[in-house]
MARLUM-394691 format. One line per 5 residues: number of its first residue (from 1); for each residue x, y, z of N, C-alpha, C. Coordinates in steps of 0.001 Angstrom, whole numbers, plus 500000, padded with zeros to 6 digits. Example, Ala and Ser with C-alpha at 12.3 -4.5 7.8 and 13.67 -1.06 7.14 Angstrom:
BEGIN
1) 513190:494310:507800:512300:495500:507800:513200:496700:507800  512850:497750:507080:513670:498940:507140:512900:500030:507870 .
// end
This chain:
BEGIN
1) 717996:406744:805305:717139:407864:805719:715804:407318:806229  715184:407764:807194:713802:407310:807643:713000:407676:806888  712263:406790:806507:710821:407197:805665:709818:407045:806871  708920:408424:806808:707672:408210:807380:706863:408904:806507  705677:407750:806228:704552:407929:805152:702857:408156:805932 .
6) 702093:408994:805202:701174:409418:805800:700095:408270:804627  699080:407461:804908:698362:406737:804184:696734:407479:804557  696338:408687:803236:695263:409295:803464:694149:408837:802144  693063:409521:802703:691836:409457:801664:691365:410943:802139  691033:411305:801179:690383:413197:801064:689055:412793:802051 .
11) 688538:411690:802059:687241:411445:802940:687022:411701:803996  688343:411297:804632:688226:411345:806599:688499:412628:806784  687824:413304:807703:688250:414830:808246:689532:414705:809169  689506:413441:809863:690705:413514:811164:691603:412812:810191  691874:412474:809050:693003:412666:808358:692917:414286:807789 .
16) 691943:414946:807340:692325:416481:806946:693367:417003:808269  692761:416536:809040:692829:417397:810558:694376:416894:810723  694953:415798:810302:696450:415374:810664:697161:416328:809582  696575:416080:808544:697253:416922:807275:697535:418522:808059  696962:419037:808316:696981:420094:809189:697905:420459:809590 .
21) 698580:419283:810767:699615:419531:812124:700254:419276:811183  700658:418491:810325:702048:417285:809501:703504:418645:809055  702925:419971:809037:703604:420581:808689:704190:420982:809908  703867:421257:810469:704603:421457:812401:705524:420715:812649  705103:419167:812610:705942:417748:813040:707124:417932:811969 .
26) 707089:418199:810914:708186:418550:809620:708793:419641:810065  708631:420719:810323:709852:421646:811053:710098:421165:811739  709473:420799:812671:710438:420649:813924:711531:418828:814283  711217:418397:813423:711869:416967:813251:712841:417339:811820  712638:418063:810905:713083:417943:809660:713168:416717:808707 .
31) 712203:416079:809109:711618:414800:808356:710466:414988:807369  710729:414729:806232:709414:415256:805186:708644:414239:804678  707155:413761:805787:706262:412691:804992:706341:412629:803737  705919:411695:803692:705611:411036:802381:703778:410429:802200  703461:411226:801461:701792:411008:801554:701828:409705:800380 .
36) 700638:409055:800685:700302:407775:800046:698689:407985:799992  697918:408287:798386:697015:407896:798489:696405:406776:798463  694918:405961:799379:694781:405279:799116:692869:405574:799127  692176:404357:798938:691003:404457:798859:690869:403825:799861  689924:404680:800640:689203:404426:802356:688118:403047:801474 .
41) 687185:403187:800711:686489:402677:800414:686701:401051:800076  687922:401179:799430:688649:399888:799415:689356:398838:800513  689573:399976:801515:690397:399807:802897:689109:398909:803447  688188:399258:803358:687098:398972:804366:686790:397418:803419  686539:397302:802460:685877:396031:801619:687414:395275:802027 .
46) 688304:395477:802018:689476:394803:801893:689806:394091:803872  688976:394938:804677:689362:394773:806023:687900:394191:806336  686988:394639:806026:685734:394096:806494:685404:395448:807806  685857:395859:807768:685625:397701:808553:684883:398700:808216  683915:399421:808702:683249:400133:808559:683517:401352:808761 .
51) 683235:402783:808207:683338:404038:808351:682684:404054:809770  683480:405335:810733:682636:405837:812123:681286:406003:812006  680848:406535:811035:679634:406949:810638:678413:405844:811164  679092:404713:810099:677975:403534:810449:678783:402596:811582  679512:402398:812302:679642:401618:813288:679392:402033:814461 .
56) 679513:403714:814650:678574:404661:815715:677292:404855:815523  676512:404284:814311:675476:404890:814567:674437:404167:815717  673277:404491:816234:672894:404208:817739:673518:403794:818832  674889:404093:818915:675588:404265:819785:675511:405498:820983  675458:405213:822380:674906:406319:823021:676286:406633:823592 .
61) 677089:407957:823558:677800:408778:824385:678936:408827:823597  679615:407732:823230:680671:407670:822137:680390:408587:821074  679951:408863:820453:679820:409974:819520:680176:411344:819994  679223:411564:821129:679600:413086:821654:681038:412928:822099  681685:411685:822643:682902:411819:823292:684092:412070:821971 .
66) 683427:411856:820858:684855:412085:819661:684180:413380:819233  683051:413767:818958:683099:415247:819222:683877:415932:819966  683934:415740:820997:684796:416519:821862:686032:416158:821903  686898:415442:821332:688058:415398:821364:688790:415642:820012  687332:415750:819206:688210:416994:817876:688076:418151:818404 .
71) 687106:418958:818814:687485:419942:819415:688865:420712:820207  688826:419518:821126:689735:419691:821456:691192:419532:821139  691317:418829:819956:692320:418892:819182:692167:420415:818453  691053:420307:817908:691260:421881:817115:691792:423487:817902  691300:423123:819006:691579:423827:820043:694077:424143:820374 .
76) 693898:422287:820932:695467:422265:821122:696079:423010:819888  695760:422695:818700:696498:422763:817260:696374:424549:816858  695080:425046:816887:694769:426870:816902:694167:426712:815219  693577:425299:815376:693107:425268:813886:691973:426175:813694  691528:426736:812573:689782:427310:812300:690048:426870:811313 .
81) 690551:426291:810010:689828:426025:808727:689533:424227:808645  688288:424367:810114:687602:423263:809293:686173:423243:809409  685429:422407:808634:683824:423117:808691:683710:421216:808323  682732:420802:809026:681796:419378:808513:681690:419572:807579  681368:418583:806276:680847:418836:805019:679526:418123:805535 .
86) 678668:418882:804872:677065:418434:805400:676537:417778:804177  677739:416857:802805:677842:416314:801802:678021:415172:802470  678520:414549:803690:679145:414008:804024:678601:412236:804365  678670:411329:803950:680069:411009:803136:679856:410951:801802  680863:411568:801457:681017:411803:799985:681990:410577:799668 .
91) 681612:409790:797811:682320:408893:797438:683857:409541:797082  684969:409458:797560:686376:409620:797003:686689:409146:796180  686401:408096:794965:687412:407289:793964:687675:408505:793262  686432:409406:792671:687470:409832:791130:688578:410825:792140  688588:411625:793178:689537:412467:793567:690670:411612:794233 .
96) 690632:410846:794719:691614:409947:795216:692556:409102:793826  691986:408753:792684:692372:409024:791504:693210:410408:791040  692512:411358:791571:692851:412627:791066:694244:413046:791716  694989:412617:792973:695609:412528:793154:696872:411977:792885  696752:410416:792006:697423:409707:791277:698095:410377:790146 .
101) 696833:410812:789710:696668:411536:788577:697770:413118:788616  697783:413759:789801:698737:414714:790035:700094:414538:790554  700129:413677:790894:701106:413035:790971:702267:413012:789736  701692:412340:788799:702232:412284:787603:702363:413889:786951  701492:414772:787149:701550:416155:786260:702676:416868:787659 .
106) 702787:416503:788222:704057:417271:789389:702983:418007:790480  702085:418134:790549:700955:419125:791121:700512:418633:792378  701187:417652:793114:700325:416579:794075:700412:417436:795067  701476:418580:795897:701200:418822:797209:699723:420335:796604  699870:420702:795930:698893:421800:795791:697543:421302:795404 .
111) 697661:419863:794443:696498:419512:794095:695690:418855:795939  696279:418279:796804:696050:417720:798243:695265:418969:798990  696272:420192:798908:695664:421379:799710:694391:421887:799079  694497:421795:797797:692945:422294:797456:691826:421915:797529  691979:420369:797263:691016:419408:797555:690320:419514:798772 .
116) 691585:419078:799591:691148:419471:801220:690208:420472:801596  690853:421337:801172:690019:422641:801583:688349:422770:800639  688429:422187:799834:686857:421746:798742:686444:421539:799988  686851:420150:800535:685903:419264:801384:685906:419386:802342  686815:420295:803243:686417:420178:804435:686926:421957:805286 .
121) 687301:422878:804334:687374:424190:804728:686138:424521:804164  686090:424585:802999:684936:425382:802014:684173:423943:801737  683272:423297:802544:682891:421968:801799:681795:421535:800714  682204:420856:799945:681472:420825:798705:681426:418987:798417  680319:419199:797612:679874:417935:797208:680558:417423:796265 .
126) 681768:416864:796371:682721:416490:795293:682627:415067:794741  681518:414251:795149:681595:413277:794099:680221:413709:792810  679903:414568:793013:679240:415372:791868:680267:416183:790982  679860:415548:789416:681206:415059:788382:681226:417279:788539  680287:418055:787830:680064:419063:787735:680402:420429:788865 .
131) 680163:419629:790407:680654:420440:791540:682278:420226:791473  683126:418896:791494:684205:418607:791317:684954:419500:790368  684420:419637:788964:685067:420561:787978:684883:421671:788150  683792:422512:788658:684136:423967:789087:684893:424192:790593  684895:423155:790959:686792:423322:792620:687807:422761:791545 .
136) 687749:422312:790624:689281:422436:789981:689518:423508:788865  688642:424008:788301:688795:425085:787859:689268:426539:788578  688254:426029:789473:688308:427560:790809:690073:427665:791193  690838:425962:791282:691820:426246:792336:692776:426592:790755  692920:426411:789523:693342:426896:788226:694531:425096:787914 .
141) 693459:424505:787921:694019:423054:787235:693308:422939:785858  693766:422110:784899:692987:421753:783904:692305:420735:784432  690499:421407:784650:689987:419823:784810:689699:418951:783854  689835:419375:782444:689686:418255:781288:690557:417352:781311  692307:417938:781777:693104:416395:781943:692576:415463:782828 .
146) 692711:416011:783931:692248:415700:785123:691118:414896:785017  689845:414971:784350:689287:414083:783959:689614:412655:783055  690684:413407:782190:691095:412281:781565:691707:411326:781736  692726:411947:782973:693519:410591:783701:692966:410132:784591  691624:410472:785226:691331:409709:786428:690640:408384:785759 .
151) 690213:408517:784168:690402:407025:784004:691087:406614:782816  692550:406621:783261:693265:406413:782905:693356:404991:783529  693410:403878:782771:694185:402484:783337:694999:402288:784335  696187:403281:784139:697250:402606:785261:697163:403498:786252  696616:405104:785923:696292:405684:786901:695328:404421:788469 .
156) 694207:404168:787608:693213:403318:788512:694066:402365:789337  695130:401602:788396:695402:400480:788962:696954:401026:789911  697141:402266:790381:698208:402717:790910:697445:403074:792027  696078:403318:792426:695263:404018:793090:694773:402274:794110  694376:401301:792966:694413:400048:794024:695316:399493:794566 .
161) 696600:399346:793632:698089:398804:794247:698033:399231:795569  698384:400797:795458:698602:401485:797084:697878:401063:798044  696432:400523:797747:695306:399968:798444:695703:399020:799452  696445:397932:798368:696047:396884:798693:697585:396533:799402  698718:397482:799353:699574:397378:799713:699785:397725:801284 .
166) 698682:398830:801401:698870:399645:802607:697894:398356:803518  696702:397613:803207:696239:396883:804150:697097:395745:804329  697770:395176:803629:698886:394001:803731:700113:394383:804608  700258:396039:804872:700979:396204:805798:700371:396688:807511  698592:396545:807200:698400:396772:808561:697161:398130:808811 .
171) 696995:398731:807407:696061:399384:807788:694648:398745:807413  693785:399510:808754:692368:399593:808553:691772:400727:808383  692087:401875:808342:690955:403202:808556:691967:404495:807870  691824:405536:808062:692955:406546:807621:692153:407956:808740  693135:408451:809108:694871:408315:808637:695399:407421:809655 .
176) 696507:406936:808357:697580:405508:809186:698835:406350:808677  699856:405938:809699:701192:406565:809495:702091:405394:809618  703049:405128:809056:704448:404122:808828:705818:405163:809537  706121:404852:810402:707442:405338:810854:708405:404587:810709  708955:404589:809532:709826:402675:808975:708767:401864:809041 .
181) 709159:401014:809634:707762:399740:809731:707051:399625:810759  707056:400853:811292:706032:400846:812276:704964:401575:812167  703262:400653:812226:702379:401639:812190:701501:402099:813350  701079:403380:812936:700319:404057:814033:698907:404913:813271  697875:404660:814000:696053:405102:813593:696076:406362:814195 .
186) 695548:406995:813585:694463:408130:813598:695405:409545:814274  694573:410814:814063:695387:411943:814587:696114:412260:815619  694999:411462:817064:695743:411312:818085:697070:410708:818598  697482:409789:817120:698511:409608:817803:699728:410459:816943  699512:411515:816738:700651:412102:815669:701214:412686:816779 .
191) 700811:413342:818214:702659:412921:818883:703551:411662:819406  703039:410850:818821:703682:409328:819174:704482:409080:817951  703731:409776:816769:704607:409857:815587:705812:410764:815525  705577:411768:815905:706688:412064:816499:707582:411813:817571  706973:411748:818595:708505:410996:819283:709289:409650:818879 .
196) 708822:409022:818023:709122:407929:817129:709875:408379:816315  709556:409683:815898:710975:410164:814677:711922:410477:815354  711612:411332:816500:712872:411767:817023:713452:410556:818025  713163:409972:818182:713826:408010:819151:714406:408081:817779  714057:408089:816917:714408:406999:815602:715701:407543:815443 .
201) 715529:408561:815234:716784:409703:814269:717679:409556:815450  717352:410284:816963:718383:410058:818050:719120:408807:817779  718790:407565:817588:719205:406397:817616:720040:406251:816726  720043:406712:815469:720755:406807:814625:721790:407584:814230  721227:408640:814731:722740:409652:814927:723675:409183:815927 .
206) 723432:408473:817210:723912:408489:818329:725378:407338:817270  724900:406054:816481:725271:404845:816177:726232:405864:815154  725967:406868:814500:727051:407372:813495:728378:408449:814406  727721:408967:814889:728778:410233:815778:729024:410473:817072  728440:409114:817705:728984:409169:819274:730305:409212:819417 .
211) 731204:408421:818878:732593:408815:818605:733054:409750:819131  732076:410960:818183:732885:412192:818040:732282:413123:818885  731229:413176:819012:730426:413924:819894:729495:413341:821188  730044:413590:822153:729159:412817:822701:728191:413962:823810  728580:415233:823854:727691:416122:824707:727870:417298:824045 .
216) 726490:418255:823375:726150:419339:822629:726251:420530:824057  726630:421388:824062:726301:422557:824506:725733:423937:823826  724693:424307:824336:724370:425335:823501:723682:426522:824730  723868:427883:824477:723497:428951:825611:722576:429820:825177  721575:430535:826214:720461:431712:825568:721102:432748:825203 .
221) 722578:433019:825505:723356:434272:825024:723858:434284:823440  723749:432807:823249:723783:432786:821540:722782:431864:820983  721232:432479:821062:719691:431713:820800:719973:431322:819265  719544:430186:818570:719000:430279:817243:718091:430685:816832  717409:431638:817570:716466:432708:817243:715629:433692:818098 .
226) 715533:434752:818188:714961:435650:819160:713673:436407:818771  712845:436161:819309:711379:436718:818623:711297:438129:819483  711258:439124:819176:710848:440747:819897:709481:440874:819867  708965:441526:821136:707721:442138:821266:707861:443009:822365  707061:443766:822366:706817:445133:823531:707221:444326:824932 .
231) 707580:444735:825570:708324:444422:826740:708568:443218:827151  708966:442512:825935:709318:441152:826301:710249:440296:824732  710736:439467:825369:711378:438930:824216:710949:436775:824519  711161:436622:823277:711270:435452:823580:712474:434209:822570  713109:433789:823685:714461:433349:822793:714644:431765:822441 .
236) 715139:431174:821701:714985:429752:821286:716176:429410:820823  716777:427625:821179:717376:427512:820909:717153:425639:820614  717630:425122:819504:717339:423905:819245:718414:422854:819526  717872:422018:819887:718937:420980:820225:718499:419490:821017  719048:418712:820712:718930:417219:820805:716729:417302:820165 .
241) 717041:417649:819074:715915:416941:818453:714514:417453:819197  714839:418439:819944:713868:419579:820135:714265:421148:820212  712970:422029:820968:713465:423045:820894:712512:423637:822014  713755:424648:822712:713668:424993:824328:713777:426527:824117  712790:427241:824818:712751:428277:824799:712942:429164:826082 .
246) 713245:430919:826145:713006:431429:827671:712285:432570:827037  711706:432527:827956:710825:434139:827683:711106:435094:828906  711236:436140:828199:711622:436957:829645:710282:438164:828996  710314:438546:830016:708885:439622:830100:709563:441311:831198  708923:442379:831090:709227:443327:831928:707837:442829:832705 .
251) 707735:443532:833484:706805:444272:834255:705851:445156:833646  704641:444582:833895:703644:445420:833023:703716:445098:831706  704102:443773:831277:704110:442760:830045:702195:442109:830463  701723:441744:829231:700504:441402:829372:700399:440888:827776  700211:439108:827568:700051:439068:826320:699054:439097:825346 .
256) 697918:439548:826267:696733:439944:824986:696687:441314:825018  698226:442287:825162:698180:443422:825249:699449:443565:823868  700606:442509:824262:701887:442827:823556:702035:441485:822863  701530:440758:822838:701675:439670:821689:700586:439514:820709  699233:439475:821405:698437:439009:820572:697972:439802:819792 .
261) 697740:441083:819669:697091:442189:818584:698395:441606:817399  699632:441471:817696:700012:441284:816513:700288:439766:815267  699074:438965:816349:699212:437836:815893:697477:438059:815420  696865:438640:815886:695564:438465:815463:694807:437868:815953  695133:437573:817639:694629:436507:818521:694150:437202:819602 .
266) 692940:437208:820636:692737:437639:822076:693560:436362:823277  693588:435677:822988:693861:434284:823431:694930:433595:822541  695811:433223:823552:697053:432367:823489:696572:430723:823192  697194:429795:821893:696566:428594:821432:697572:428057:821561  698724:428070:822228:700009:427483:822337:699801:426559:823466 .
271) 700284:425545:822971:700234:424462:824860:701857:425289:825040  701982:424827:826801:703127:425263:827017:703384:424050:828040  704541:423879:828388:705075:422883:829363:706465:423768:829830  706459:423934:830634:708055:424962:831574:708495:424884:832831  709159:425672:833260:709217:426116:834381:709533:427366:834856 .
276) 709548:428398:835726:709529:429483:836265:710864:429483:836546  711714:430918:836153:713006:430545:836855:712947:432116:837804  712391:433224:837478:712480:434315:838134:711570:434815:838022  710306:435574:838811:709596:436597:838581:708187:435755:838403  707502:436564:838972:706050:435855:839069:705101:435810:837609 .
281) 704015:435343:837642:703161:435602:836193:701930:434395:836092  701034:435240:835349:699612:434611:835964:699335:433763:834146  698898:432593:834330:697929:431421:833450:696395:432039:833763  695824:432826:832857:694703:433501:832720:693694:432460:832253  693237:431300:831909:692726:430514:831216:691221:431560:830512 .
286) 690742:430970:829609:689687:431601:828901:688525:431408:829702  688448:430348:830197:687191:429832:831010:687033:430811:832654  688099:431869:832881:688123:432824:833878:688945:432307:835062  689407:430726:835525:690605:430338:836002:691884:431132:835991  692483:431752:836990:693121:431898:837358:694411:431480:837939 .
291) 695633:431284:837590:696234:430815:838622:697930:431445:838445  698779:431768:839705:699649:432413:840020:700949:431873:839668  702006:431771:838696:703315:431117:838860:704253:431223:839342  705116:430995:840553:706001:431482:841125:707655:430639:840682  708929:431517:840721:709875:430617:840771:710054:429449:841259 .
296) 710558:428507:840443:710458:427018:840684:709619:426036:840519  708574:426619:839735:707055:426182:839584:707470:425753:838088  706972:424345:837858:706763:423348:836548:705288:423649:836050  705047:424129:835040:703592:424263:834535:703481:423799:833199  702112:423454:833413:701491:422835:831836:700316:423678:831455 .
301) 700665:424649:830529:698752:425324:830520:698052:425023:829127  697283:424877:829014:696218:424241:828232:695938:425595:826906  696022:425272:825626:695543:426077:824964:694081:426667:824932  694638:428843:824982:693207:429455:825523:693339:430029:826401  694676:430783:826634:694763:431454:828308:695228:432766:827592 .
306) 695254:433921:828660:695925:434997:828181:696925:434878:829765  697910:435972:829944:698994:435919:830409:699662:437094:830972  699881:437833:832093:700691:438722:832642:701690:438539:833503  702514:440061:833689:703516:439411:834715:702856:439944:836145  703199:439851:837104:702688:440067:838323:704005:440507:839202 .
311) 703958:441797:839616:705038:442553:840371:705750:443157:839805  706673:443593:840398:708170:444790:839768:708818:443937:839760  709099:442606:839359:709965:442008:838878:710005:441471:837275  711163:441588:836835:710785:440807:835375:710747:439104:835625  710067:438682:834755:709614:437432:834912:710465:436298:833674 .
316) 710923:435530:833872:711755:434499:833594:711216:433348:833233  710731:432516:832562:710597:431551:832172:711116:430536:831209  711427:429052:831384:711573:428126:830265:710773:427124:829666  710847:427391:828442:709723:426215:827884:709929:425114:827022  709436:424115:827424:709990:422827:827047:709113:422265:825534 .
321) 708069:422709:825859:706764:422542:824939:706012:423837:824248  705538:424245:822806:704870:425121:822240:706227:426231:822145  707126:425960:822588:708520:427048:821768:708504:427057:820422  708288:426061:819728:708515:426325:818326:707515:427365:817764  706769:427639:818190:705616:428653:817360:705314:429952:818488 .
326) 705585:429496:819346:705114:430933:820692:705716:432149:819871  704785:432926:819651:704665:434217:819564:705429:434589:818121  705140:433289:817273:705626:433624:816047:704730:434085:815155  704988:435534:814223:704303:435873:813016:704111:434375:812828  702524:434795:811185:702838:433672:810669:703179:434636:808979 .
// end
């Protein structure tokens, strides 16, 4: 089975920010990370590497330029729960401990989400022993164990092992990801992490059941799933390790009219990648861009557009990219 492991510290936001997507890349691959805590703090004494913080500082333009490309990640992704901690940087050992530590009580994916959200939804000063125990009280942990195992002996020394294991295989910074033995840095590359799972898995299925199968057919007349909305539907169907969608629309379809009130959105956060197969329809972008799609037309639109059809025709489309979530409740 492929192991792919996520190597985090509660410290870095663009590891919060991967933690984020990791659940997306898991539906749609059906591969379930494997988180590894480790200590950033250790990573760095152990590599001789410095936090962004201090290796940007009097640096001119680079800063604003990774500003803007979390944004714009937050943007692609349709994230809002993240806020700077203006604590920031906060020391991680005892919570990165605390993780070890939940680990062992069974609590690790809920104890991860709460934390997270301490530090970087709702952010709080968590290497303050007193702020720390009222966010574990708040999220309903015992923080007296919780105190008790974070110095716990083997707890500590399970918290450096991982340390010192994860830089001997190659990391410097977090988040680092292992796809088997291959590693890959930081958020931006979590679609490289994925197409790495799905190469991986293709490769491997191909070596077990080419034999037997060697070409899948599958049709929109029998979708693995059909999403309904006011004059439009949108249908999906999965296969070879993705998932391809068509949307068909009436006339006088408009999706910040018939999709988005029921998503809770004015604006569409879906990337899309397709093509037009019948019927015209307009890429509204937020920024007031305009532009017209006609049959036969390949498009890529950028998360942040709203969307109509254009004419008495119904409008036809396929999508190669953002099917898995287009116009899904959550």
């Amino acid at each position: 089975m492929l192991k792919v492991e996520f190597h985090f510290d509660f410290g870095s936001p663009n590891a919060y920010l991967a933690h984020l997507v990791i659940p997306e890349i898991e539906q749609r691959t059906g591969v379930k990370f494997e988180y590894v805590p480790v200590l950033l703090g250790g990573v760095y004494k152990l590599t001789g590497n410095r936090s962004p913080a201090e290796s940007l500082a009097g640096i001119k333009n680079k800063p604003d330029y990774e500003r803007l490309e979390t944004a714009r990640f937050l943007k692609r992704h349709g994230i809002t729960r993240f806020r700077p901690n203006p604590f920031f940087p906060v020391n991680t050992l005892t919570i990165m401990r605390g993780a070890i530590a939940a680990k062992l009580l069974g609590l690790f994916e809920r104890y991860v989400d709460e934390i997270y959200r301490h530090m970087w939804s709702e952010p709080k000063k968590l290497d303050d022993p007193s702020v720390l125990r009222a966010a574990l009280l708040e999220s309903a942990f015992d923080a007296d164990r919780f105190e008790e195992l974070v110095q716990d002996a083997d707890v500590k020394a399970q918290l450096l092992a991982n340390t010192e294991r994860s830089v001997a295989r190659g990391t410097f910074g977090s988040p680092t990801f292992f796809v088997g033995d291959e590693i890959l840095f930081g958020k931006d590359r979590l679609r490289d992490v994925e197409e790495m799972i799905l190469a991986t898995r293709a490769n491997r299925d191909d070596s077990t059941i080419a034999q037997n199968i060697d070409v899948i057919l599958k049709r929109f007349e029998q979708p693995d799933e059909v999403r309904n909305f006011e004059k439009g539907m949108f249908e999906t169907v999965r296969i070879g390790g993705m998932t391809i969608g068509r949307a068909t629309y009436e006339p006088g379809w408009r999706w910040s009219l018939h999709v988005g009130p029921a998503l809770g959105a004015s604006s569409c956060s879906v990337e899309h990648v397709g093509i037009v197969v019948s019927g015209r329809a307009t890429a509204a972008m937020d920024n007031g861009a305009i532009t017209e799609m006609r049959p036969g037309d390949a498009f890529h639109i950028a998360p942040g557009h709203d969307s109509w059809v254009v004419g008495n025709e119904p409008y036809v489309s396929l999508h190669f990219l953002g099917a898995d979530h287009y116009a899904e409740h959550s």
